[in-house]
PLY file of the C-alpha trace (Angstrom):
ply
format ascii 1.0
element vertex 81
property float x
property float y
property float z
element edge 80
property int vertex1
property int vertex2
end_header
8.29 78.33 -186.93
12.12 78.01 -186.53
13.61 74.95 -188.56
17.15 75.42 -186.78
15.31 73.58 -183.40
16.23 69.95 -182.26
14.05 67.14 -181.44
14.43 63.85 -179.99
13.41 60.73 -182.16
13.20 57.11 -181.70
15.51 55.31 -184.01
14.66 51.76 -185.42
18.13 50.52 -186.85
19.04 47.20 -189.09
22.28 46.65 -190.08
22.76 43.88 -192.99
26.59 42.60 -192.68
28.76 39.97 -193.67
31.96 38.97 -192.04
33.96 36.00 -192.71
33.43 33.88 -190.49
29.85 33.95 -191.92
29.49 34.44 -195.81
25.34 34.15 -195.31
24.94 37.75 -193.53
24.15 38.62 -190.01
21.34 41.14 -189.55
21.64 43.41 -186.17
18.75 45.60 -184.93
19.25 48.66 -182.43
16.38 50.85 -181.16
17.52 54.22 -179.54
16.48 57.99 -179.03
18.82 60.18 -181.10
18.06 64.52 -182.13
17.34 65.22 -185.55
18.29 66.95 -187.61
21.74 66.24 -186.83
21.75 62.15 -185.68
24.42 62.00 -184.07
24.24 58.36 -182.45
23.06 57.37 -185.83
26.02 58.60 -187.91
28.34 57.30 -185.30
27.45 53.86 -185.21
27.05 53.58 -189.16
31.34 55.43 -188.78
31.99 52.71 -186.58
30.95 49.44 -188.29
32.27 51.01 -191.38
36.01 51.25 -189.88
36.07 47.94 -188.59
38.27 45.76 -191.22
36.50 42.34 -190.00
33.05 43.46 -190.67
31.30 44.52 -194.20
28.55 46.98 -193.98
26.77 45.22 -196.67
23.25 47.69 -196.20
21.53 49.52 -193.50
17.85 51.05 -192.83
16.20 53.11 -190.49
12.73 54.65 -189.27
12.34 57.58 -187.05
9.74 57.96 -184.72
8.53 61.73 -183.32
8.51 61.60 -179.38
5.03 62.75 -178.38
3.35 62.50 -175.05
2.06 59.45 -175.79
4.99 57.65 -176.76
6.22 55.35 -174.46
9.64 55.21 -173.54
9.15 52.29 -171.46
12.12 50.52 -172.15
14.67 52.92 -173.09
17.19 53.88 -170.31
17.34 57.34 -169.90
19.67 59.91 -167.62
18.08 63.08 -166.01
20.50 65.52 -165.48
0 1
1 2
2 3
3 4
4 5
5 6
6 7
7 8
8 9
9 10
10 11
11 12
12 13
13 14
14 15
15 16
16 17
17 18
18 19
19 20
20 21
21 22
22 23
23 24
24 25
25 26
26 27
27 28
28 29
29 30
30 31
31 32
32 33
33 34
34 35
35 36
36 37
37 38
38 39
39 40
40 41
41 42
42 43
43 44
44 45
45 46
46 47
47 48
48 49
49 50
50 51
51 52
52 53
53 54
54 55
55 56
56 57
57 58
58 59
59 60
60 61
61 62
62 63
63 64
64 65
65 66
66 67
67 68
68 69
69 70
70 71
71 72
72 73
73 74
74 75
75 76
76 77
77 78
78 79
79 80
């Protein structure tokens, strides 16, 4: 078996953060299908709240999920090109 392949994943993302305009925390939740190994869309939108000076990345977590043919991708947009 090769271990250099990619595979498509379903991401379940929370975001804790704090800004100050509210000391108490917002939590923000993002599902989306990224390729692992590399997570690109992942790392990306972890770089980007990071840079912003008016947010504070207080803590993050995240599940993958294997796409199978019998997950549904129901509600996911997706492109065919």
């Amino acid at each position: 078996m090769r271990k250099d392949l990619t595979d498509a994943v379903i991401i379940d993302l929370e975001f804790r953060l704090e800004t100050s305009y509210n000391p108490y925390g917002h939590f923000v939740n993002f599902r989306f299908i990224d390729v692992v190994p590399n997570k690109t869309k992942l790392l990306r939108m972890i770089y980007d709240i990071q840079k912003n000076p008016e947010v504070d990345l207080i803590d993050y977590n995240y599940t993958e999920t294997p796409i199978t043919s019998k997950t549904s991708l129901k509600y996911f947009e997706i492109t065919r090109h």
